[in-house]
C-alpha positions as CSV (number, residue, x, y, z in Angstrom):
1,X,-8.2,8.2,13.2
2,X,-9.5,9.8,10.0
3,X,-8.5,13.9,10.1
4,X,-9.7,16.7,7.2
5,X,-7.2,17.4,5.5
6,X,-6.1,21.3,6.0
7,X,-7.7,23.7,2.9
8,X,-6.5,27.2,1.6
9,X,-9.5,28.2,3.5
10,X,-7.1,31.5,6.0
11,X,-5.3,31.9,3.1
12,X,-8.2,33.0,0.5
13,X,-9.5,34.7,3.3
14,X,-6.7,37.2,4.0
15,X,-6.0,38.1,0.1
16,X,-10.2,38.9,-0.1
17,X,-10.6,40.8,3.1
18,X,-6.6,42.4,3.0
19,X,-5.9,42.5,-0.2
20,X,-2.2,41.0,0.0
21,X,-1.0,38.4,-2.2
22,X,2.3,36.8,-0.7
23,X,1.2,34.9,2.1
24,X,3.7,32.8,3.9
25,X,3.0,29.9,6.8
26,X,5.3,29.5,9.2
27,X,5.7,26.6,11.6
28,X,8.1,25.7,14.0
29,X,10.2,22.4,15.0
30,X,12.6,22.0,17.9
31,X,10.7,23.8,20.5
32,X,10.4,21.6,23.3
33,X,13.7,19.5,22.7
34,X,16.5,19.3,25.4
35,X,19.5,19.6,22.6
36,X,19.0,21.1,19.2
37,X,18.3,24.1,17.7
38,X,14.5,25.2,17.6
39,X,14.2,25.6,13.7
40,X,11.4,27.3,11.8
41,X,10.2,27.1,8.1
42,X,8.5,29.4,6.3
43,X,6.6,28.5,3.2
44,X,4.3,30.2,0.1
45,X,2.8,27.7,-1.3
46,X,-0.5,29.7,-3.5
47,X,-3.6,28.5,-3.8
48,X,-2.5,25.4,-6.0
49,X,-3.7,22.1,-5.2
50,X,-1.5,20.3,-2.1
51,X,0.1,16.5,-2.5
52,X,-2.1,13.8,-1.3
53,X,-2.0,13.0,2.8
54,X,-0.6,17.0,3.5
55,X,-1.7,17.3,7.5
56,X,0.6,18.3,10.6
57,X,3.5,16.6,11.0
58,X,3.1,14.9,14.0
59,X,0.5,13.2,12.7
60,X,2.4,11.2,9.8
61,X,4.5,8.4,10.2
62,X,8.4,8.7,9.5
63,X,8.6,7.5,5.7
64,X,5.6,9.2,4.5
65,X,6.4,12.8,6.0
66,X,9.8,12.3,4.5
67,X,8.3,11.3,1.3
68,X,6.0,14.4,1.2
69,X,8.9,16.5,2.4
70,X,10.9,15.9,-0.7
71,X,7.3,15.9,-2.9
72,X,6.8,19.6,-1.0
73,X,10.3,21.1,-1.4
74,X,9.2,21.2,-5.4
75,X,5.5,21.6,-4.8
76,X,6.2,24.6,-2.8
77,X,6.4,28.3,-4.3
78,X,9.2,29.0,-2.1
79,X,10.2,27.7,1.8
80,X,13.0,28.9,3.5
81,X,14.1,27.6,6.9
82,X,15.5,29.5,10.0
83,X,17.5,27.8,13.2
84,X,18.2,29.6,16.7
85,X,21.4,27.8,18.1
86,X,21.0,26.1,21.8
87,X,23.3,29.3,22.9
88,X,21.2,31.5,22.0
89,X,18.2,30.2,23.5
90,X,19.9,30.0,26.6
91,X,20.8,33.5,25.9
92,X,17.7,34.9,24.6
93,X,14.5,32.3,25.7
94,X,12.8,30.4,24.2
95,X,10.3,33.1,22.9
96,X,13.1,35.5,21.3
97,X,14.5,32.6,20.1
98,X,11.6,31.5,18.0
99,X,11.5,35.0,17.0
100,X,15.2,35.1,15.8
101,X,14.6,31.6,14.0
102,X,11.2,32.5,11.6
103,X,12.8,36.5,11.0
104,X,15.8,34.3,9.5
105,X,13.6,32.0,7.7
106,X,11.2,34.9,6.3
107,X,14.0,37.1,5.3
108,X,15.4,34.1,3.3
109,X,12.9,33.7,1.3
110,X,12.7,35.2,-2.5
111,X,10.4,37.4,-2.1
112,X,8.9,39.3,1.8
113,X,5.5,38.0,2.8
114,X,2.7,40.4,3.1
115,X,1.1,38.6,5.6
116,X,2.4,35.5,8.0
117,X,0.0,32.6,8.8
118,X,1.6,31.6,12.6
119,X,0.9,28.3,13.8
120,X,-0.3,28.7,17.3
121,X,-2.5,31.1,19.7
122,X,0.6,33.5,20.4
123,X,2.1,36.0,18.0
124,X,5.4,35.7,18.4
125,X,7.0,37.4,15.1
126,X,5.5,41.2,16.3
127,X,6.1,44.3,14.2
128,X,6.7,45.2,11.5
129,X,5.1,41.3,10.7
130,X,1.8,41.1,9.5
131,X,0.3,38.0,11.7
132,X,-2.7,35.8,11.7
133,X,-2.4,33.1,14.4
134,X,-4.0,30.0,13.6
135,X,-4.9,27.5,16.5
136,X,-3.7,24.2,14.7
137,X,-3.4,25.7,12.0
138,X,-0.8,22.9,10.8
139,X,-4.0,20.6,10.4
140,X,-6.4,23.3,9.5
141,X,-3.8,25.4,6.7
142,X,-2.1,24.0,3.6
143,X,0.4,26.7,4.0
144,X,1.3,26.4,7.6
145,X,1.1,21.9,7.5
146,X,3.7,22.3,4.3
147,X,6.0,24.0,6.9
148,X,5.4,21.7,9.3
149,X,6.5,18.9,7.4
150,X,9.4,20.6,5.9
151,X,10.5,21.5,9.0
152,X,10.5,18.8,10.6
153,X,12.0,16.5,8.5
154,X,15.3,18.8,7.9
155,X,15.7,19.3,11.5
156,X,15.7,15.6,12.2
157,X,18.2,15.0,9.8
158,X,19.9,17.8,11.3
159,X,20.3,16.0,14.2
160,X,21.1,12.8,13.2
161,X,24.1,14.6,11.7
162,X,24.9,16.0,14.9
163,X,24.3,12.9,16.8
164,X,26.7,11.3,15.0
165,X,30.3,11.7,17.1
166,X,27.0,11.2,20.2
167,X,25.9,8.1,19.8
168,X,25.3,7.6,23.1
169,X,22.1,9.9,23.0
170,X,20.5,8.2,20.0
171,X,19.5,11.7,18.5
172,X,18.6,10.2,15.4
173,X,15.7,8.2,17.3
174,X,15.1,11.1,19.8
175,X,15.9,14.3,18.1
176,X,16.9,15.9,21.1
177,X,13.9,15.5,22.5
178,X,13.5,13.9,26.6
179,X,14.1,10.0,26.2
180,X,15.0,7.4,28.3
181,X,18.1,6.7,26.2
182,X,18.6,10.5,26.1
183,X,17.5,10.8,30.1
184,X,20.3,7.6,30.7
185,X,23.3,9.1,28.3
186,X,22.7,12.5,30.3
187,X,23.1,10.9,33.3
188,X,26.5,9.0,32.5
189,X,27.9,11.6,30.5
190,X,26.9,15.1,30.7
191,X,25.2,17.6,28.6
192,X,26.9,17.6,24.9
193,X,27.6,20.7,23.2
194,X,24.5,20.2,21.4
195,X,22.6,21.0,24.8
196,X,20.6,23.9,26.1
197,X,21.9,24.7,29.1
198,X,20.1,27.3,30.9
199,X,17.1,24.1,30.6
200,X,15.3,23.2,34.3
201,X,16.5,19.3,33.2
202,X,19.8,20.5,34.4
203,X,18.8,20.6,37.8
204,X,18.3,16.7,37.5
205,X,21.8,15.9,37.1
206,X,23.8,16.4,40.0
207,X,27.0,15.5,38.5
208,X,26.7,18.2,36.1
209,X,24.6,20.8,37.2
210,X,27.4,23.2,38.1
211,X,27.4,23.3,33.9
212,X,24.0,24.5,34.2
213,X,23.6,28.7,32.8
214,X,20.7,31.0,34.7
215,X,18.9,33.2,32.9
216,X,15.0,34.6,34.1
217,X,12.1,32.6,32.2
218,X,8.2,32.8,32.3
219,X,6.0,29.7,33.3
220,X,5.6,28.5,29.8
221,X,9.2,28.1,29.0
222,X,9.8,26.3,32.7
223,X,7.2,24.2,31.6
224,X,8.7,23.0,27.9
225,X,12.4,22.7,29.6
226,X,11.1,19.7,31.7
227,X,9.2,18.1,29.0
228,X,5.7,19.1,29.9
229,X,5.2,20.1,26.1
């Protein structure tokens, strides 16, 4: 299905009606996943031209985003990526957690961002973040698909490495994310310590819910910890 591709359309619009000049997109990977961290990349990318076929992650196949990934690492200004652990999402939720992982990611970066482009409808980042939210805007905005892609790519091979001494859990096919190979190995063997464990998939696994850790959470989160998202 053809797409258009994403312009510098929000970012040209917040140096003319703001006046800043740094302005970072940030994106997010991980979120929804049963094992993993929830990783975020932030990226300044100008106003230059992007590489050919730049769109949303999701939307590419697995050889091409990891060909523009590697294409976009150089491309880029600067990018800088951020992780939150599994224990501290189960310590913080999922929304503090986000926030932990793109504060890492923008305070790695050379040089602070005057302004964050946030994929999404929900602000997240807060004070003292500057913050346009941008409703797809990792289809819409060159900045925030470049993160996207980035992202995405170094978190999968994140957890291929991790996956490694888990075989059983395929996490290089599945990236942590609800499978039936993941669904079967969780069954048989139990959460690795790879998993979040304060997640309402816990409750599906009689043989191991006693592992499971409580903390409150809001609808939303519920929702993403049972694979509705």
């Amino acid at each position: 299905m053809p797409y258009e591709p994403p312009t510098h359309r929000v970012e040209r619009s917040l140096r003319a009606t703001t006046g800043v000049k740094v302005v970072a997109g940030v994106d997010e990977v991980g979120r929804g996943a049963w094992a993993g961290p929830v990783t975020v990349c932030a990226a300044i990318t100008g106003l230059r031209r992007p590489p050919e076929g730049l769109t949303d992650s999701k939307l590419l196949g697995v050889a091409r985003r990891t060909e523009l990934a590697e294409l976009l690492s150089d491309w880029v200004t600067a990018h800088a990526l951020g992780h939150s652990s599994p224990e501290e999402i189960d310590e913080l939720g999922m929304t503090a957690a986000l926030r932990l992982a793109a504060v890492r990611a923008l305070e790695a970066l050379p040089v602070r961002p005057e302004m964050v482009i946030l994929d999404g409808k929900h602000n997240y980042l807060g004070p003292p973040w500057r913050v346009r939210t941008v409703i797809k805007g990792d289809q819409s905005c060159v900045s925030v698909a470049a993160a996207s892609v980035i992202a995405k790519v170094r978190r999968d091979a994140l957890m291929t490495e991790l996956g490694a001494d888990h075989v059983e859990f395929a996490f290089e096919d599945n990236a942590g994310y609800p499978s039936p190979v993941h669904r079967a190995a969780l069954q048989e063997r139990g959460p690795t310590p790879h998993h979040r464990l304060s997640w309402a998939y816990m409750d599906g696994l009689p043989r191991w819910r006693h592992l499971k850790r409580t903390r409150a959470e809001d609808a939303d989160e519920t929702a993403e910890q049972i694979g509705l998202f």
